[in-house]
BAFI-3210 file (N, C-alpha, C; in Angstrom, 3 decimals, decimal comma, padded with zeros to 6 digits):
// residues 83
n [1|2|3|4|5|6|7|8|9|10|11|12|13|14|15|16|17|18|19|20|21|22|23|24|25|26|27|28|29|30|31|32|33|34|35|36|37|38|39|40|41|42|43|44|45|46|47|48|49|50|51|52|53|54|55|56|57|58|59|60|61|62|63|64|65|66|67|68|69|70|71|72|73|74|75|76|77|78|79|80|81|82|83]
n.u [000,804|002,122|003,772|002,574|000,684|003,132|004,423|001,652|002,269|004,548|004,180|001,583|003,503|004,695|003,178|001,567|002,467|000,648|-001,826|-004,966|-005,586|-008,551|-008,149|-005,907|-006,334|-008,715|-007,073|-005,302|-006,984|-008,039|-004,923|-004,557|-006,587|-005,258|-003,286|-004,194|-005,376|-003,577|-001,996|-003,198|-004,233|-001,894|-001,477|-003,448|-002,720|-000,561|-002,315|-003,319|-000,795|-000,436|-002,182|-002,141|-000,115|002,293|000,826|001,828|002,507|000,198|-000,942|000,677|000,311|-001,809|-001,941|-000,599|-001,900|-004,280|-003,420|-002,722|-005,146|-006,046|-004,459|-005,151|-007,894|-007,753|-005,825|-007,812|-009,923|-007,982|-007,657|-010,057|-010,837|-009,307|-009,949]
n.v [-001,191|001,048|001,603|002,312|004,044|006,242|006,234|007,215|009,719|010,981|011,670|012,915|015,070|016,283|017,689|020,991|023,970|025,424|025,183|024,718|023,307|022,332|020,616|019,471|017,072|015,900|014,873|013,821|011,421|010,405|009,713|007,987|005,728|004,755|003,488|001,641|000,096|-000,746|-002,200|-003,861|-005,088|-006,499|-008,189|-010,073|-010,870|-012,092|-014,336|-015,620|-016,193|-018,354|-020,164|-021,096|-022,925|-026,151|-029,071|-031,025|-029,258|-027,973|-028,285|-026,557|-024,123|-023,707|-023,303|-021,702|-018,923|-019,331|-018,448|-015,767|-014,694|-014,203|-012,121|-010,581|-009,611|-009,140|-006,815|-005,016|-004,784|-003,693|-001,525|-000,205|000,826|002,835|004,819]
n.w [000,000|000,853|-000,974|-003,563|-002,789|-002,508|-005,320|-006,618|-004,662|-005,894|-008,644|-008,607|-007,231|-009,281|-010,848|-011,692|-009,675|-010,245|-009,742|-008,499|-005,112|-005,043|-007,515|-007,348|-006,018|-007,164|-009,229|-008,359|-007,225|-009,932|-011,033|-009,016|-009,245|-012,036|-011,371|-009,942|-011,195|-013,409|-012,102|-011,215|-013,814|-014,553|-013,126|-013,452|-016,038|-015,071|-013,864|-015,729|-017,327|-015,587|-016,132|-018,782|-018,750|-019,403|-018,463|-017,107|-015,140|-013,822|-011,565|-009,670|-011,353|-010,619|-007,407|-008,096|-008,892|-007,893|-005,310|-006,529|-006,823|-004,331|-003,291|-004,787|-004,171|-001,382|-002,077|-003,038|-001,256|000,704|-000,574|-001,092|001,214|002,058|000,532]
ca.u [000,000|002,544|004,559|001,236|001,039|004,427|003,916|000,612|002,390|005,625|003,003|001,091|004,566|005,219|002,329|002,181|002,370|-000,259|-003,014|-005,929|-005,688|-009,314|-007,945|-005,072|-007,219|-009,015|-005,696|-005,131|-007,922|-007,577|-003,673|-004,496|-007,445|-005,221|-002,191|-004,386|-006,424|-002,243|-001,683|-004,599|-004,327|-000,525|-001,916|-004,325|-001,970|000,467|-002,837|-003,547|000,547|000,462|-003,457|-001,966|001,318|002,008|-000,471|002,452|003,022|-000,995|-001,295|001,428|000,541|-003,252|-001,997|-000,071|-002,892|-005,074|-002,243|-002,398|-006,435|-006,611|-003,860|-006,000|-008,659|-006,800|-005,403|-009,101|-010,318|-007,207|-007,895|-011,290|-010,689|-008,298|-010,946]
ca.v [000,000|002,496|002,074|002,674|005,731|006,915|006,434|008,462|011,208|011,311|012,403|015,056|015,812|016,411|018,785|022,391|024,503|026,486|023,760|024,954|022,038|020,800|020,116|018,037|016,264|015,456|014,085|012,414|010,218|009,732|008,782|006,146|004,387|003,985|003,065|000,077|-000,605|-001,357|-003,301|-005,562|-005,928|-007,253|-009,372|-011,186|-011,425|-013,305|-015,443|-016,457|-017,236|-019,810|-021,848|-021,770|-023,942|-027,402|-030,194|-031,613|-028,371|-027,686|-028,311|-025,707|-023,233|-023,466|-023,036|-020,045|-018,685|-018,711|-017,167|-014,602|-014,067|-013,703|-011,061|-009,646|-010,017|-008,095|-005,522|-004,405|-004,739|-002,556|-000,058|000,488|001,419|004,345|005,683]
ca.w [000,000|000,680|-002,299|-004,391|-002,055|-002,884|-006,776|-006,643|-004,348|-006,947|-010,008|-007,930|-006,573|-010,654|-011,426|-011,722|-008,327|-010,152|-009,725|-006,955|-004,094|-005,866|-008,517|-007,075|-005,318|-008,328|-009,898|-007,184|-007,425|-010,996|-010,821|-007,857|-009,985|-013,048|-010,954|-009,807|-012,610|-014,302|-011,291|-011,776|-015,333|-014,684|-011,953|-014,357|-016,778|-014,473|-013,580|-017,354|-017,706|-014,812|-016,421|-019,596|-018,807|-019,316|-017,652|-015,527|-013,846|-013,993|-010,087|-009,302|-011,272|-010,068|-006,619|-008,309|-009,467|-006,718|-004,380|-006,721|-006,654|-003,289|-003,176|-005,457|-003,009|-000,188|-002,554|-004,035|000,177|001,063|-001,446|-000,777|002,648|001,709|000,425]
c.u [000,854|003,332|003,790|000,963|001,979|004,269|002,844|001,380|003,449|004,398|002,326|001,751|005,250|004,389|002,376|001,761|000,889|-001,633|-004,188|-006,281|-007,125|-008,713|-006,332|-005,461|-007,893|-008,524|-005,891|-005,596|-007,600|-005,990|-003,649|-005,388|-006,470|-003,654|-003,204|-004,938|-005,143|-001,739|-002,278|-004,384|-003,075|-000,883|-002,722|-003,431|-001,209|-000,866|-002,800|-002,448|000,240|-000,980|-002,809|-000,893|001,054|001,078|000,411|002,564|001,099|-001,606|-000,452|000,996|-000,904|-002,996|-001,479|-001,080|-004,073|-004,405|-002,350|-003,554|-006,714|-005,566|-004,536|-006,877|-008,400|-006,636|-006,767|-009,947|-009,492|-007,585|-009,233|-011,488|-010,240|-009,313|-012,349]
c.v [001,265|002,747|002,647|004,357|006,818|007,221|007,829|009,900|011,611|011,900|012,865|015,537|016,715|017,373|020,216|022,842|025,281|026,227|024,004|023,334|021,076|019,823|019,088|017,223|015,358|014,430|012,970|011,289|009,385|009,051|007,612|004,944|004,008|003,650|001,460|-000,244|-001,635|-002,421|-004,769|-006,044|-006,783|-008,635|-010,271|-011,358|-012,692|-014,396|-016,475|-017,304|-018,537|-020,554|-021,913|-022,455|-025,220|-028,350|-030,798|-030,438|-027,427|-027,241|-027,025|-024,456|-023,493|-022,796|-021,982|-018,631|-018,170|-018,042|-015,818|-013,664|-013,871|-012,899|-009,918|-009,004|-008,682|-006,943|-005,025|-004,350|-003,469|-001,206|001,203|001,001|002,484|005,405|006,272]
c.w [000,000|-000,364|-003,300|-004,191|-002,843|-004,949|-006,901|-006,101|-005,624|-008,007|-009,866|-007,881|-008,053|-011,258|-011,133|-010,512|-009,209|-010,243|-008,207|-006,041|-004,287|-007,154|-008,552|-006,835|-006,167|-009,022|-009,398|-007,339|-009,077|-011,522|-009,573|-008,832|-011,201|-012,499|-010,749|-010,800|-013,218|-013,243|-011,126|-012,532|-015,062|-013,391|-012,574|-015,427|-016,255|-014,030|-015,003|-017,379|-016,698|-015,403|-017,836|-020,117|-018,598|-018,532|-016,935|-014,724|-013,715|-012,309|-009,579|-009,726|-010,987|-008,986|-006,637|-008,275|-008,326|-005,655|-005,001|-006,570|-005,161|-002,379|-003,210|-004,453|-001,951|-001,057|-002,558|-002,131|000,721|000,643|-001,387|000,643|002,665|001,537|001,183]
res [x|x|x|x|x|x|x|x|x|x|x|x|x|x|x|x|x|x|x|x|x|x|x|x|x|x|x|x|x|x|x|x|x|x|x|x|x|x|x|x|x|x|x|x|x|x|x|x|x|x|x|x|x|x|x|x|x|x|x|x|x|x|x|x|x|x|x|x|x|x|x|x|x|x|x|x|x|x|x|x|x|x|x]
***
């Protein structure tokens, strides 16, 4: 969570001083949703890679797989709390 944080503050920290504090705020929001939105998508990506590997390693990457959905899980729980 706080690296997510840190990201988001770096690219407010990057906008113009001459920006009225709504309208950071604003930002704000919209640079956190498409910080996770890219975090998700790369998180379902890495689910797809581990179902569509070989059938001997089928069991492994399942259990990959679901380790990774209920990261997910937590992250998308975490996030909504912030808010």
């Amino acid at each position: 969570m706080d690296k997510l944080k840190t990201i988001v503050d770096k690219a407010v920290g990057e906008l113009d001083d001459t920006l009225s504090t709504d309208q950071i705020t604003n930002i704000r929001i919209v640079i956190e949703a498409a910080v996770i939105r890219s975090l998700l998508e790369g998180q379902h990506r890495a689910v797809d890679a581990c179902v569509n590997c070989e059938e001997a390693e089928q069991d492994i990457a399942h259990k990959i797989a679901t380790a990774i959905r209920k990261e997910n899980d937590a992250l998308i729980v975490n996030l909504s709390s912030l808010r």
